[in-house]
C-alpha positions, 0 to 999 in steps of 0.5 A: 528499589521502587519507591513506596506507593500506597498498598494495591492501588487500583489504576485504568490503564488505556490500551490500543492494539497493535501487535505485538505490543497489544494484542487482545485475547480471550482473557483479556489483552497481552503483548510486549507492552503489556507484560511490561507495564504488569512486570514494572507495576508489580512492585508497586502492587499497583492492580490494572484494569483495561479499558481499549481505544480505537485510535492513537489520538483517542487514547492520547486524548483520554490519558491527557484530560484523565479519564485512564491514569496511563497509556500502553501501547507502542506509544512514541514519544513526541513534542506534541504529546509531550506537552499534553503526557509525561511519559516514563523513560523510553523501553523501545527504539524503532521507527517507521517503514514501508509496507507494499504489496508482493508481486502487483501486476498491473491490471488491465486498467492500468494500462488502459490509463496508461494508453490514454495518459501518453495518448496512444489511445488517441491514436488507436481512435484514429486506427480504427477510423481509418480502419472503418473508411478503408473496409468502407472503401474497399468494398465500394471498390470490389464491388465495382470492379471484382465479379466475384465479390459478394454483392450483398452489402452486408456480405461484403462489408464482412469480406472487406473488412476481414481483408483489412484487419488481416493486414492491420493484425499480421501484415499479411492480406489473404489471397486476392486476386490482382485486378490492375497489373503492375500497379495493383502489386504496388497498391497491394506492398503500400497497404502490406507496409502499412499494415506491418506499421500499424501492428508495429506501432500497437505491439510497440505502444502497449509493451512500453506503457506495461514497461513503465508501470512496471517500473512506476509500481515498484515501491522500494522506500519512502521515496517512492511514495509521493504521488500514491495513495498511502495507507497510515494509522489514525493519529499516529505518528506515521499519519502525521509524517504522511501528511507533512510530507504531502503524501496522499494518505488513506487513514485506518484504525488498525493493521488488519484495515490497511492491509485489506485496502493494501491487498484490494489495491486501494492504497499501494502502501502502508507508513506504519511502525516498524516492529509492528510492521515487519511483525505482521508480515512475519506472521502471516506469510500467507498474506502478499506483503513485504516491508521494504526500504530502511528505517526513517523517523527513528523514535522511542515507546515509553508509557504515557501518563497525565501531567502531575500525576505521582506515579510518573517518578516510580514508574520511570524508576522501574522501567529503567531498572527493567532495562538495566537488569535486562528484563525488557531484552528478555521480554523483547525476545519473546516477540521478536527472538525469532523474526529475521 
């Protein structure tokens, strides 16, 4: 039985959407967090009025010094807050997992950085050195000896230079006619085998650098985190276990912004929520994203209110009587009945 409370007390309620624990429409705001927070005020015939923030840390902040009387949202419990709010009895067990994108192939600057990370583009500068001199050289040398060959320099080069990369690109040299005998059958398998070297060694390097950033780009879990950039909410519990991790984080005010920057390829991750998480991806299969890897940092939702205030006791007395009669389970499937 709620305790008694003053009759229709008005209370600022401060909110940060994160679906589907707050979601704005139309008439107002809705979500599991708020159909609760309406279900356990109503025997207190406490009346609310909304007012939005932008961040986690806004909101923590405004209910701590009192500007709203509570915070509602998928607010997790922690050390920190807890010495600023007091918070109701938990009504949410979750935790944070990964985001990725689905599918990511790696783009042509991938690999160009690849290439100059394990210094075969060094290599290939070399190739195409050598590549220069020999059609240099070659035409020098036809010109001297072969009467056949065009003598306009400029025609030449473009005949010598065709010959030297038909070699480099199919270890095949278009017919030429022999000019030394024996020897010039020699100096022609030399080149040929060069040639076939030098195509192998392209063929060769290229494949392995798209190998490895296949296998580097694959995000499976939070261990495969460190070195990428990672996207997190402002003020959020993920942001902070990001940054106590040393990941390399990106900060954004909301789901919608991470996952653009995750899509545009200019974070490789999100470290959010779970429910929140899977939640969007549930519900927008057109956009390529999974959530991968289990459940790390388990943590609990309850609602948060400022030090001392008299309603912290009856509100926690309602949440618990919505848990034990199974009410927050009924809401709790609203959102989530049908998600895997």
């Amino acid at each position: 039985m709620a305790l008694a409370q003053p009759r229709s007390q008005a209370v600022t309620v401060g909110v940060y959407v994160s679906p589907p624990f707050v979601m704005e429409d139309a008439g107002g705001f809705s979500g599991m967090a708020i159909d609760l927070w309406e279900q356990v005020t109503q025997p207190l015939d406490l009346t609310s009025s909304y007012i939005e923030f932008d961040t986690y840390a806004d909101l923590v902040a405004a209910t701590a010094d009192g500007s709203v009387d509570a915070a509602v949202t998928n607010l997790t419990v922690t050390r920190d807050r807890a010495e600023v709010l007091d918070f109701t009895h938990p009504w949410f067990d979750a935790g944070l997992r990964v985001m990725v994108q689905e599918n990511r192939s790696s783009s042509f600057w991938d690999v160009l950085a690849g290439l100059q990370a394990s210094g075969h583009l060094t290599a290939y500068g070399w190739i195409i050195g050598i590549i220069v001199l020999a059609t240099i050289l070659l035409t020098i040398f036809d010109r001297r000896f072969d009467k056949n060959f065009p003598q306009r320099w400029h025609d030449g080069v473009a005949e010598s230079f065709y010959t030297v990369m038909s070699v480099a690109t199919t270890g095949k040299p278009p017919s030429r006619k022999n000019l030394f005998g024996w020897m010039g059958r020699i100096w022609q398998g030399l080149w040929l085998v060069c040639g076939v070297a030098v195509l192998a060694y392209v063929t060769s390097s290229v494949t392995s650098v798209m190998t490895t950033l296949t296998l580097t780009n694959q995000i499976n879990s939070v261990a495969d985190l460190p070195g990428r950039p990672v996207g997190v909410f402002s003020g959020s519990v993920a942001e902070r276990y990001a940054a106590g991790a040393g990941l390399d984080i990106r900060s954004f005010a909301h789901i919608e912004e991470a996952v653009d920057a995750l899509v545009k390829g200019r974070v490789l991750a999100i470290v959010g929520d779970a429910p929140v998480l899977e939640f969007y991806a549930y519900n927008n299969p057109s956009v390529p994203v999974a959530v991968v890897g289990a459940i790390f940092e388990p943590d609990k939702y309850a609602f948060g209110l400022p030090h001392g205030r008299p309603l912290s006791r009856p509100l926690t007395v309602e949440v618990v009587g919505a848990t034990e009669s199974g009410a927050v389970a009924d809401i709790r499937e609203r959102y989530f009945g049908d998600m895997p």
